[in-house]
Backbone as XML, in Angstrom:
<?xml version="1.0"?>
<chain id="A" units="angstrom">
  <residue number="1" name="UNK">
    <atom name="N" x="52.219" y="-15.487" z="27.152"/>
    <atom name="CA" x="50.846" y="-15.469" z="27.552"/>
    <atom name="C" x="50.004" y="-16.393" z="26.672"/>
  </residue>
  <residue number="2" name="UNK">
    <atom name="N" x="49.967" y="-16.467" z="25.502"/>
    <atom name="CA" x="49.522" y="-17.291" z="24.551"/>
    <atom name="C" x="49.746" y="-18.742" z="24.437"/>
  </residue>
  <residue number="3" name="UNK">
    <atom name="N" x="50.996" y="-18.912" z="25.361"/>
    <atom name="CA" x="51.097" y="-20.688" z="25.704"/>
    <atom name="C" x="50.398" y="-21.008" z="27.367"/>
  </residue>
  <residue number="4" name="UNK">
    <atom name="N" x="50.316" y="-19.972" z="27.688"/>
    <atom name="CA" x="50.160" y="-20.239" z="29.216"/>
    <atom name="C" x="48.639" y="-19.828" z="29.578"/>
  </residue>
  <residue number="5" name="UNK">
    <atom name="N" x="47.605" y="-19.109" z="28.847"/>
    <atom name="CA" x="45.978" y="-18.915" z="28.967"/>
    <atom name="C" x="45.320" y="-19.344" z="27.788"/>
  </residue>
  <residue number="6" name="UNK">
    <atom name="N" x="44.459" y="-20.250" z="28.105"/>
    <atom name="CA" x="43.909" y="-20.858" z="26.880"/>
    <atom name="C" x="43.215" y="-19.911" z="25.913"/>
  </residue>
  <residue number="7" name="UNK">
    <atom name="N" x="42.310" y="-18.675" z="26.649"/>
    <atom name="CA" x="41.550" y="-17.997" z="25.172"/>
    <atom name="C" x="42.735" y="-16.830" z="25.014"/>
  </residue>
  <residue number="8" name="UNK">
    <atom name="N" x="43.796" y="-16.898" z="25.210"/>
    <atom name="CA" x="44.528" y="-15.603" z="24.851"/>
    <atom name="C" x="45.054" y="-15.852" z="23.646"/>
  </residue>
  <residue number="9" name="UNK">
    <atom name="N" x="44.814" y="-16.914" z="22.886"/>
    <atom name="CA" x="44.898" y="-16.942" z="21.168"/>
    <atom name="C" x="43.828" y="-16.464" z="20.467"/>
  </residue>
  <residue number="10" name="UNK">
    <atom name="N" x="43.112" y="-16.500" z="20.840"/>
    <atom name="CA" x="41.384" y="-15.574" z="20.449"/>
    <atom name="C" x="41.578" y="-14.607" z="20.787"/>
  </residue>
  <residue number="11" name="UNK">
    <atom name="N" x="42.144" y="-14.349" z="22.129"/>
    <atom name="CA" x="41.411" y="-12.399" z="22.523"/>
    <atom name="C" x="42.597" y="-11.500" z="21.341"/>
  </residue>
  <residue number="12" name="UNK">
    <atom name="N" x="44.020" y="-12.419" z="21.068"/>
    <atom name="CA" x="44.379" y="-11.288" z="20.353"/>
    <atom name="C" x="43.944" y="-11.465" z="18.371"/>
  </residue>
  <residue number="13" name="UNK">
    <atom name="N" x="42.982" y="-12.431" z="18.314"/>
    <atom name="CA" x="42.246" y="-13.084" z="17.077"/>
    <atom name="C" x="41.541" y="-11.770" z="16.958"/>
  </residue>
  <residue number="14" name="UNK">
    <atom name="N" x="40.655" y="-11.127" z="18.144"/>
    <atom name="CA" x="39.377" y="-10.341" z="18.566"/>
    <atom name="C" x="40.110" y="-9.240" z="17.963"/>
  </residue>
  <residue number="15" name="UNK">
    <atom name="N" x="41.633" y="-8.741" z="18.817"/>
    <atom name="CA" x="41.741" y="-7.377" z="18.559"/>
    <atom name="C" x="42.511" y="-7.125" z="17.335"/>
  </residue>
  <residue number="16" name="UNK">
    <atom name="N" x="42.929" y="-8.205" z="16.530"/>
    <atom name="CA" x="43.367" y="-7.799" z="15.416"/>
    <atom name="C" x="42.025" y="-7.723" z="14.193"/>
  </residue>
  <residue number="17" name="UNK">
    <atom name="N" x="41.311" y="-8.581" z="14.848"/>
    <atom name="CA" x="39.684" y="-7.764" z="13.581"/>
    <atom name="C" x="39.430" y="-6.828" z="14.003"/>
  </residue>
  <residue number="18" name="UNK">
    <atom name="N" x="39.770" y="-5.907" z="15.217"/>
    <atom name="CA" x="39.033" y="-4.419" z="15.670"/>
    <atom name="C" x="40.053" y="-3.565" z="14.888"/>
  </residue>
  <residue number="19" name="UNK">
    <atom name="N" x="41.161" y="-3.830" z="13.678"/>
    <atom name="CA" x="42.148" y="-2.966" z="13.019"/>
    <atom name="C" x="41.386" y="-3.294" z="11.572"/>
  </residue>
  <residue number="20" name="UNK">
    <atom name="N" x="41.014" y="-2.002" z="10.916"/>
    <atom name="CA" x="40.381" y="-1.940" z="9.718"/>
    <atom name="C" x="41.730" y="-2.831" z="9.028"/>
  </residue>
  <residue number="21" name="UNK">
    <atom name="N" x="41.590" y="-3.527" z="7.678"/>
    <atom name="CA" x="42.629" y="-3.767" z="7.180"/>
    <atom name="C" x="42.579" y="-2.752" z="5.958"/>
  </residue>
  <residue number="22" name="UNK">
    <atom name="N" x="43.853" y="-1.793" z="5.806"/>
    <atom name="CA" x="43.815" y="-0.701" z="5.103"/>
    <atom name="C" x="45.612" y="-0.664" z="4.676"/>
  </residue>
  <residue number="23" name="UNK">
    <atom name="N" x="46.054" y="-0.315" z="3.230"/>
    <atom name="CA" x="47.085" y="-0.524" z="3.452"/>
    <atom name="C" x="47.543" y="0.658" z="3.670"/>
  </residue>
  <residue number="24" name="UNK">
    <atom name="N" x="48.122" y="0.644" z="4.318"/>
    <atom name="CA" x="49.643" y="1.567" z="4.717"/>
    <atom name="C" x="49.461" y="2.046" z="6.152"/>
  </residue>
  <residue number="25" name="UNK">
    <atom name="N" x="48.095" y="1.180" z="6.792"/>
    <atom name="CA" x="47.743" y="2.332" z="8.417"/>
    <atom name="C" x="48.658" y="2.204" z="9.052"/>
  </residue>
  <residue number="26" name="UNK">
    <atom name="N" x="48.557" y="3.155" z="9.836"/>
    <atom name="CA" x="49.622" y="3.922" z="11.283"/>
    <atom name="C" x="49.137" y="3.830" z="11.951"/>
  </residue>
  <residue number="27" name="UNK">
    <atom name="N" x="49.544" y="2.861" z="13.103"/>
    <atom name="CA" x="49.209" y="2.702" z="14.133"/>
    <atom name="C" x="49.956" y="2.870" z="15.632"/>
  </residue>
  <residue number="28" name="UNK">
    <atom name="N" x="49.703" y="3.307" z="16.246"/>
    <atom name="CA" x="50.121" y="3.679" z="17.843"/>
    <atom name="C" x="49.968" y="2.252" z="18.996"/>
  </residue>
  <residue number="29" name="UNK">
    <atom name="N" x="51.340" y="1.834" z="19.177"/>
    <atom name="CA" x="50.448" y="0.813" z="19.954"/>
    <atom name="C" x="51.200" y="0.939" z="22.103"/>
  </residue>
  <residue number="30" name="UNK">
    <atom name="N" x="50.348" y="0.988" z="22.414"/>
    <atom name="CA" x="50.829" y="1.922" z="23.723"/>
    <atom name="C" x="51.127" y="0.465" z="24.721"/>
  </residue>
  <residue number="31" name="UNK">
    <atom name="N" x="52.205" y="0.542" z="25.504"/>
    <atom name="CA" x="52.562" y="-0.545" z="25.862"/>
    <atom name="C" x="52.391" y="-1.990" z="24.928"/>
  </residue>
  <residue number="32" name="UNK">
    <atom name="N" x="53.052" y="-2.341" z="24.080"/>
    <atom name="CA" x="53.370" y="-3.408" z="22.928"/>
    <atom name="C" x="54.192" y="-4.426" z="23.650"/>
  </residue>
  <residue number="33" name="UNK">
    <atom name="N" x="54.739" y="-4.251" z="24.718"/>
    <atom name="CA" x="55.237" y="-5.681" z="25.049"/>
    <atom name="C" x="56.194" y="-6.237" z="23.684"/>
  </residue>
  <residue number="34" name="UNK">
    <atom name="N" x="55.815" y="-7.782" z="23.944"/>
    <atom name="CA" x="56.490" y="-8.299" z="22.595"/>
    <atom name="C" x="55.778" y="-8.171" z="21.456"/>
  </residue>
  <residue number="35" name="UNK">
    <atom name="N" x="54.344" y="-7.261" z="21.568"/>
    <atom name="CA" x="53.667" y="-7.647" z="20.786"/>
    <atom name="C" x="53.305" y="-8.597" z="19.885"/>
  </residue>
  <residue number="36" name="UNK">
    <atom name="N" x="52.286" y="-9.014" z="20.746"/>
    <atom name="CA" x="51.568" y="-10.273" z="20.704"/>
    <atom name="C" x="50.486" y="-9.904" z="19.364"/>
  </residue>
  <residue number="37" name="UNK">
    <atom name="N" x="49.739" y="-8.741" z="20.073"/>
    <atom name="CA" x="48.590" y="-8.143" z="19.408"/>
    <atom name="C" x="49.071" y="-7.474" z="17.582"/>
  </residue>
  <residue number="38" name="UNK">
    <atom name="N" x="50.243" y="-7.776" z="17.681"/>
    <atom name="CA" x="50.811" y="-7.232" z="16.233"/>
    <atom name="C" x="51.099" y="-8.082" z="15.313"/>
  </residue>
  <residue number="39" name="UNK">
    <atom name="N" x="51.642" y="-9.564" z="16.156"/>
    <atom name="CA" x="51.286" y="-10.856" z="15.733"/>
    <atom name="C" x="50.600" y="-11.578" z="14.529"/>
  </residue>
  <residue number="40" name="UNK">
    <atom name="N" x="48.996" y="-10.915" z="14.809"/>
    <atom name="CA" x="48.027" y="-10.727" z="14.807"/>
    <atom name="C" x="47.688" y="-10.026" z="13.548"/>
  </residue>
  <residue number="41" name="UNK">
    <atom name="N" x="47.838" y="-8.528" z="14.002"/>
    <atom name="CA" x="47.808" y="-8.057" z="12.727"/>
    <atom name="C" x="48.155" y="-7.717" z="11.954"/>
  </residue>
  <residue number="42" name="UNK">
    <atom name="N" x="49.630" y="-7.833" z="11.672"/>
    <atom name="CA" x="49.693" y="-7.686" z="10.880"/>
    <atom name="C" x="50.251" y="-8.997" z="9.304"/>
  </residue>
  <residue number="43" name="UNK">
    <atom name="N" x="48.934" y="-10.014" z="9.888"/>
    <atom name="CA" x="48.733" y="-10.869" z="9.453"/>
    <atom name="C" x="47.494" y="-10.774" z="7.892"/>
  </residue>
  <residue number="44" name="UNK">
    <atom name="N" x="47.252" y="-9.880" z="8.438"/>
    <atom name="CA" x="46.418" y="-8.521" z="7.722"/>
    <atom name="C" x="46.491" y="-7.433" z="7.204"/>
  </residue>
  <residue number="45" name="UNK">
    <atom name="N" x="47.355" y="-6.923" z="7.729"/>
    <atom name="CA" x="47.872" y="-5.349" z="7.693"/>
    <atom name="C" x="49.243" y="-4.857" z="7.110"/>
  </residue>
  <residue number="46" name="UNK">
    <atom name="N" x="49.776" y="-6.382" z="6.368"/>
    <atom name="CA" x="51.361" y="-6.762" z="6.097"/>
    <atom name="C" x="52.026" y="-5.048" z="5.551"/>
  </residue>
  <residue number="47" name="UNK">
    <atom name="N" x="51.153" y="-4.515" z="5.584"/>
    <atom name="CA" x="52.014" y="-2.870" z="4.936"/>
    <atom name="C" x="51.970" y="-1.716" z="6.220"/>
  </residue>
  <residue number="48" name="UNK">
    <atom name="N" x="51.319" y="-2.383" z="7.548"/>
    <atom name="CA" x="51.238" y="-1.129" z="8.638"/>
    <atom name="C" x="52.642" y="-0.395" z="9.069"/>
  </residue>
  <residue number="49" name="UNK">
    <atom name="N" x="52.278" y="0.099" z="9.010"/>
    <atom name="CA" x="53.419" y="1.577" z="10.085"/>
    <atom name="C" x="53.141" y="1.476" z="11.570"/>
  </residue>
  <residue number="50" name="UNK">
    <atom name="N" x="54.256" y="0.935" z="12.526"/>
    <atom name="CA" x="53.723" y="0.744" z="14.149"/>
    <atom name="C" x="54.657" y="1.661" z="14.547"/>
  </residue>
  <residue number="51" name="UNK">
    <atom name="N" x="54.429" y="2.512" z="15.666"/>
    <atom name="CA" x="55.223" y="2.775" z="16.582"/>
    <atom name="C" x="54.009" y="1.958" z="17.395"/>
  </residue>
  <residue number="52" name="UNK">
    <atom name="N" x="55.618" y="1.751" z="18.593"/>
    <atom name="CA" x="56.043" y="0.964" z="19.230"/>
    <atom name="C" x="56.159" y="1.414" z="20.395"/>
  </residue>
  <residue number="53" name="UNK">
    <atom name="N" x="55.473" y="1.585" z="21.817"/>
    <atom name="CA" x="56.144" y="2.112" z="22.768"/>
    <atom name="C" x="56.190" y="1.238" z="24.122"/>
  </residue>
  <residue number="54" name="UNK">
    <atom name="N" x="57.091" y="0.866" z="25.065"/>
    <atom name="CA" x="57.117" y="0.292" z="26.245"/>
    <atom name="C" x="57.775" y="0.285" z="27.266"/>
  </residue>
  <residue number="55" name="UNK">
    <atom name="N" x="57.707" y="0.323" z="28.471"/>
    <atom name="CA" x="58.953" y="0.388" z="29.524"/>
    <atom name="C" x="59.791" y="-0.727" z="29.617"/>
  </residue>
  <residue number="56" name="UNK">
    <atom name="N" x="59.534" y="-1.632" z="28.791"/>
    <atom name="CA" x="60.555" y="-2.228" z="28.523"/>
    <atom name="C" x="62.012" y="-2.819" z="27.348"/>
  </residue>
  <residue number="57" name="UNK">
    <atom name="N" x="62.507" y="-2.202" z="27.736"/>
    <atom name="CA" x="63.872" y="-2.287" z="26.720"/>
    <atom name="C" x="63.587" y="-3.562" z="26.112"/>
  </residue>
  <residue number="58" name="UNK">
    <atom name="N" x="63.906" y="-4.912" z="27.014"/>
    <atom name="CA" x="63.677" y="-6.376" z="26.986"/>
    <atom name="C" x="62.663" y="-6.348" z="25.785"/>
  </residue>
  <residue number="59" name="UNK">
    <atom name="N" x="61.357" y="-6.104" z="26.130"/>
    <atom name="CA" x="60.599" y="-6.965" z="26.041"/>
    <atom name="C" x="60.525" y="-6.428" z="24.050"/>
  </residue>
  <residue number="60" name="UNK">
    <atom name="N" x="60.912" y="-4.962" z="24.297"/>
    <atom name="CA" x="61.385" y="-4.144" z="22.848"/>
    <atom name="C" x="62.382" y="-5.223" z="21.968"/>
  </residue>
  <residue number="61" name="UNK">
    <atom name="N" x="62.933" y="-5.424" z="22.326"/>
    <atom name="CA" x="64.018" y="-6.238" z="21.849"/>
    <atom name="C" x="63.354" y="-8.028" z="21.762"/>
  </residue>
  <residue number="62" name="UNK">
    <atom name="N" x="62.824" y="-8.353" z="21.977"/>
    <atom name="CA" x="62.077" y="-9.635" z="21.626"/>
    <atom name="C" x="61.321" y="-9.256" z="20.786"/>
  </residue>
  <residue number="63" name="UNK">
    <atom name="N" x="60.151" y="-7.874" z="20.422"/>
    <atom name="CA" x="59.807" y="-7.815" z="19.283"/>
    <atom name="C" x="60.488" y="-7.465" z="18.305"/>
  </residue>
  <residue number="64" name="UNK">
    <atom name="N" x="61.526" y="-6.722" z="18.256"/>
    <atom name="CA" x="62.255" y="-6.479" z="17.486"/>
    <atom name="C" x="62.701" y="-7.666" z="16.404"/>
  </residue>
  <residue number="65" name="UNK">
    <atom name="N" x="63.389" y="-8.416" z="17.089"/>
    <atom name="CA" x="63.810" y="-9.834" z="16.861"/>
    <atom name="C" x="62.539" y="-10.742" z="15.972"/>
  </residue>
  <residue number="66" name="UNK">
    <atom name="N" x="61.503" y="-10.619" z="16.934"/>
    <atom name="CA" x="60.414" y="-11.285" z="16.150"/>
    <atom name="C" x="59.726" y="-10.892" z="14.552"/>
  </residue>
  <residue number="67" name="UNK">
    <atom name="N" x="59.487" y="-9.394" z="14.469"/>
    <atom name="CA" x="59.673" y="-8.836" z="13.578"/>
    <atom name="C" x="60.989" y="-7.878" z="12.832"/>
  </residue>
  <residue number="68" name="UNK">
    <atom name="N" x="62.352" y="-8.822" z="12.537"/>
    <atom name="CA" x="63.251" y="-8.250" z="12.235"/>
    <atom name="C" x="63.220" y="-8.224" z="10.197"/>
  </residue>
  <residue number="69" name="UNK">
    <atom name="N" x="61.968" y="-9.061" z="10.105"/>
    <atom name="CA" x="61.933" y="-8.428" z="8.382"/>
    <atom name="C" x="60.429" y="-6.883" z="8.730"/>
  </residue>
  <residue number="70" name="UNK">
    <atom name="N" x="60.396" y="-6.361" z="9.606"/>
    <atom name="CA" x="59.771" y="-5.012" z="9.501"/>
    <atom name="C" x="60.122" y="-4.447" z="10.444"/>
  </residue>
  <residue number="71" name="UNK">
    <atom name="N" x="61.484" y="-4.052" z="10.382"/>
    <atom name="CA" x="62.406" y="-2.540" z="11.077"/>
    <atom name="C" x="61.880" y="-1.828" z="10.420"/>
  </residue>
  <residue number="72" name="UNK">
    <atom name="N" x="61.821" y="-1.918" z="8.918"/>
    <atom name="CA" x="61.946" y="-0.485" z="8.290"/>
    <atom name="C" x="60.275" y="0.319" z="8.234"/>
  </residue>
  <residue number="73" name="UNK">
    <atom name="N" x="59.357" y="-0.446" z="9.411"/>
    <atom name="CA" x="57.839" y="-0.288" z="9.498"/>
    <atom name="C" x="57.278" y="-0.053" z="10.775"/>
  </residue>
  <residue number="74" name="UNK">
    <atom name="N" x="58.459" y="-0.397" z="11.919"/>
    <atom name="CA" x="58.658" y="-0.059" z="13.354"/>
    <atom name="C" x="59.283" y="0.713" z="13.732"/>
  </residue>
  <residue number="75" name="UNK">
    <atom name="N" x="58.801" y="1.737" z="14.895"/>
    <atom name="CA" x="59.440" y="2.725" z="15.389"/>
    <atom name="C" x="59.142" y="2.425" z="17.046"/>
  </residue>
  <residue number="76" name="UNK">
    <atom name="N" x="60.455" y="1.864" z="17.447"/>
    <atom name="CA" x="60.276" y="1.191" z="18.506"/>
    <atom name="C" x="61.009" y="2.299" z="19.853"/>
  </residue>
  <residue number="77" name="UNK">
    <atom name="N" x="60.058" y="2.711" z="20.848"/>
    <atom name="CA" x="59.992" y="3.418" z="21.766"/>
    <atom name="C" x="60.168" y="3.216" z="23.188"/>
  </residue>
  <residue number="78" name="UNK">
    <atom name="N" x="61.216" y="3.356" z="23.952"/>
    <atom name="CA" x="61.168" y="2.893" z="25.104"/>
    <atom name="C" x="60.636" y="3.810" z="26.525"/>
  </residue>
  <residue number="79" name="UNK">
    <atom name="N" x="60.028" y="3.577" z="26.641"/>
    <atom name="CA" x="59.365" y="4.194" z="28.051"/>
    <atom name="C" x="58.531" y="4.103" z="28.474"/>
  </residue>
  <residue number="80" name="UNK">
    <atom name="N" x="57.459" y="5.654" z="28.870"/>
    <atom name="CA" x="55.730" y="5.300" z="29.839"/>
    <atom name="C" x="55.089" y="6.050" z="28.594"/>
  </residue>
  <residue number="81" name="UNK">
    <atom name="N" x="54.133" y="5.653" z="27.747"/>
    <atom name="CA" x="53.464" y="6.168" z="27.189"/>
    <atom name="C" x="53.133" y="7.730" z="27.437"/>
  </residue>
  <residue number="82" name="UNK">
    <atom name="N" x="52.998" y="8.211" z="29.164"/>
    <atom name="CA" x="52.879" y="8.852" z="29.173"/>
    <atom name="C" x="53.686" y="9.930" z="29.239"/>
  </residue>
  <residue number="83" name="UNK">
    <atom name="N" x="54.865" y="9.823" z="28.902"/>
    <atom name="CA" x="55.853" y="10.702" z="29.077"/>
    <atom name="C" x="56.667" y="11.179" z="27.955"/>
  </residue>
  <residue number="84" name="UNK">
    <atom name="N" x="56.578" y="9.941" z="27.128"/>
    <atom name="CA" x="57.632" y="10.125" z="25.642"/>
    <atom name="C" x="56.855" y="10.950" z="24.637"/>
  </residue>
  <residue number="85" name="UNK">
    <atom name="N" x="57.942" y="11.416" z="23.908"/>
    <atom name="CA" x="57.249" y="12.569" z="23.007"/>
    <atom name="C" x="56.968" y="11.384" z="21.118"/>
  </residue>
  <residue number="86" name="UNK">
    <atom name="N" x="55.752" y="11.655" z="21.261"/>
    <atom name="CA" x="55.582" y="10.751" z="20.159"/>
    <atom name="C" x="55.377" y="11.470" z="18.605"/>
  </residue>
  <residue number="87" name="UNK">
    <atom name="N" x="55.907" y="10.869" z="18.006"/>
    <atom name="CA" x="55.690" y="11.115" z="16.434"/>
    <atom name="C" x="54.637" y="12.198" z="15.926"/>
  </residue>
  <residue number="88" name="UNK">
    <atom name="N" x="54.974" y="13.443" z="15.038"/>
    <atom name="CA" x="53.305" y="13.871" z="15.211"/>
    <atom name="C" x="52.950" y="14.254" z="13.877"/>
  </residue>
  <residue number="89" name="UNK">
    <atom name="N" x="53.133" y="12.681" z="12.786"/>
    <atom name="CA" x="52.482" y="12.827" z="12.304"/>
    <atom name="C" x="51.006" y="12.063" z="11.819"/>
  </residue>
  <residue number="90" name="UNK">
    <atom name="N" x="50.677" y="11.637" z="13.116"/>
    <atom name="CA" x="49.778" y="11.199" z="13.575"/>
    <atom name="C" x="49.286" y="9.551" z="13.347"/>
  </residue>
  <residue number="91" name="UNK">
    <atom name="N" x="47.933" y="9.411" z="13.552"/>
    <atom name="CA" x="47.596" y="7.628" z="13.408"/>
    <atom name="C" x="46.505" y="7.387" z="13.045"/>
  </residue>
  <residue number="92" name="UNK">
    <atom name="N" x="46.183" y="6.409" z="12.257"/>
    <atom name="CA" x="44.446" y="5.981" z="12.108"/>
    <atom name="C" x="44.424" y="5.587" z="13.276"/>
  </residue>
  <residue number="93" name="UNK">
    <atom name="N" x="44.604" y="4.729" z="13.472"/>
    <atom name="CA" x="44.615" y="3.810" z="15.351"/>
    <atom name="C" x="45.473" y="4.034" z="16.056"/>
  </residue>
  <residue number="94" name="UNK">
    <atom name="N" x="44.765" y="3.675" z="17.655"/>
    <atom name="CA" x="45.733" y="3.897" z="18.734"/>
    <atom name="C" x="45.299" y="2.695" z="19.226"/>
  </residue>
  <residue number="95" name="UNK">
    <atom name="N" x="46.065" y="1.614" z="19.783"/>
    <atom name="CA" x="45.869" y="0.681" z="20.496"/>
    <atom name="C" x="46.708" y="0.658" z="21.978"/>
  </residue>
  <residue number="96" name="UNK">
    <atom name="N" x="46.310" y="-0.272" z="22.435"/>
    <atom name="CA" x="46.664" y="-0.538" z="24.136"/>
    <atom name="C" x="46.190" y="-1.672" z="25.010"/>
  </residue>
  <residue number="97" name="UNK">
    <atom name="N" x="47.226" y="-2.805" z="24.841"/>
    <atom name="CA" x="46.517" y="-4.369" z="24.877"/>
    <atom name="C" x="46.992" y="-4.646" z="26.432"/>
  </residue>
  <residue number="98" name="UNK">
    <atom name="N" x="46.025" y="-4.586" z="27.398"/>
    <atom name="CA" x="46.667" y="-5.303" z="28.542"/>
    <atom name="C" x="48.072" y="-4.735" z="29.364"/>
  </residue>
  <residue number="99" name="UNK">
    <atom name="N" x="48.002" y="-3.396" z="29.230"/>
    <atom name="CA" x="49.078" y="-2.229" z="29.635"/>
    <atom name="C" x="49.073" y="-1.676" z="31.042"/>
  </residue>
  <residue number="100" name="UNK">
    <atom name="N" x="47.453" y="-0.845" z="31.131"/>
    <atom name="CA" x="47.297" y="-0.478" z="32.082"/>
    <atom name="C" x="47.744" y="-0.512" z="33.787"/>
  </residue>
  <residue number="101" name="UNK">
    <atom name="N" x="47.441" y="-1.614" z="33.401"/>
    <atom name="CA" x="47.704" y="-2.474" z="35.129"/>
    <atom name="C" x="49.552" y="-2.086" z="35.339"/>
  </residue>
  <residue number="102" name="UNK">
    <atom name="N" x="50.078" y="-1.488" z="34.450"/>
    <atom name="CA" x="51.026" y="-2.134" z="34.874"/>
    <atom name="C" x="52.187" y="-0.456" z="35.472"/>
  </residue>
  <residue number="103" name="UNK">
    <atom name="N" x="51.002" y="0.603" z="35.270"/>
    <atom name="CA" x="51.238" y="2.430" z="35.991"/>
    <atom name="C" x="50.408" y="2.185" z="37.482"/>
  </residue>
  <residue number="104" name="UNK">
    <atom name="N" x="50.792" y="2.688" z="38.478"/>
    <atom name="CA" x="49.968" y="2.848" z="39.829"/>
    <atom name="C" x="49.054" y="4.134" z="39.654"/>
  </residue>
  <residue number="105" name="UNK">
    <atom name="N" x="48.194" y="3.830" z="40.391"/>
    <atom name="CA" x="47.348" y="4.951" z="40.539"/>
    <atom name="C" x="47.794" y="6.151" z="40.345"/>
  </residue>
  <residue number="106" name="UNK">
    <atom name="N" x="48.744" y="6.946" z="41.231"/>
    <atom name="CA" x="49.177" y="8.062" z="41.341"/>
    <atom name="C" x="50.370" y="8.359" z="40.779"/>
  </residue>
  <residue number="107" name="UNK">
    <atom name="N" x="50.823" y="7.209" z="40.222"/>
    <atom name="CA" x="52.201" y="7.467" z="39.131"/>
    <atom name="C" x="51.994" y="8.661" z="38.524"/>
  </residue>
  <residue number="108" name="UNK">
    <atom name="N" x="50.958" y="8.637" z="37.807"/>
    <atom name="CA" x="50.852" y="9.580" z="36.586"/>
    <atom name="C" x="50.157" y="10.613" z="36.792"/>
  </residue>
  <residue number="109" name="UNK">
    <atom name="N" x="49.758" y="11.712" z="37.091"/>
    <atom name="CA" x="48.810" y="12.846" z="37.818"/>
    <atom name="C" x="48.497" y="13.536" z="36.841"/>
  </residue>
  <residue number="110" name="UNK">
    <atom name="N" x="49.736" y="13.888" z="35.784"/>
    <atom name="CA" x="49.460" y="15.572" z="35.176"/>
    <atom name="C" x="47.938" y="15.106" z="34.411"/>
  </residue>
  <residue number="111" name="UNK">
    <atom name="N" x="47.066" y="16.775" z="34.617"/>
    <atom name="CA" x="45.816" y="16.444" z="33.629"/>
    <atom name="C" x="45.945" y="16.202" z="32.375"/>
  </residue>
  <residue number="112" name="UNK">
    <atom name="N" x="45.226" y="15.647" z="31.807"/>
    <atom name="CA" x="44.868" y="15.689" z="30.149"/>
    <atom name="C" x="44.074" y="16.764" z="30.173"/>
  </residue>
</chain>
């Protein structure tokens, strides 16, 4: 995405200043893709704690790869955000970059 839309080197510029830089935060990042948006911050954040979650195995495995000097800082999750049982010991942040679009309307029903 970042070779192929011109401001999508800024928008993830934008959302890595919306992450306090704090060391050691935990962060939730809900559909991460290859994470792009982690890219980013933790350009800043070089001590964060991510889980990791996505329906895609693939795309898990390209970040993986990309960040293979911070396994031991990723907790990489495969599925629908809304279904996997996540970590509970909780997060300063929860992020979610450009995910949405990608559940149908009625996929997901149960209330919050």
């Amino acid at each position: 995405m970042k070779n192929n839309i011109k401001e999508s080197a800024e928008f993830y510029r934008a959302v890595e200043r919306l992450v306090l830089v704090t060391a050691g935060i935990r962060i939730l990042d809900l559909g991460c893709g290859t994470g792009l948006e982690l890219d980013e911050i933790f350009r800043l954040n070089t001590t964060a704690r991510v889980v990791c979650v996505d329906l895609s195995q693939k795309m898990l495995e390209i970040l993986r790869i990309k960040h293979e000097d911070r396994l031991d800082s990723l907790n990489l999750i495969t599925g629908s955000y809304f279904e996997v049982d996540l970590p509970s010991e909780g997060f300063d942040i929860s992020i979610s970059v450009q995910s949405m679009h990608h559940f149908g309307y009625n996929l997901h029903s149960r209330k919050l």
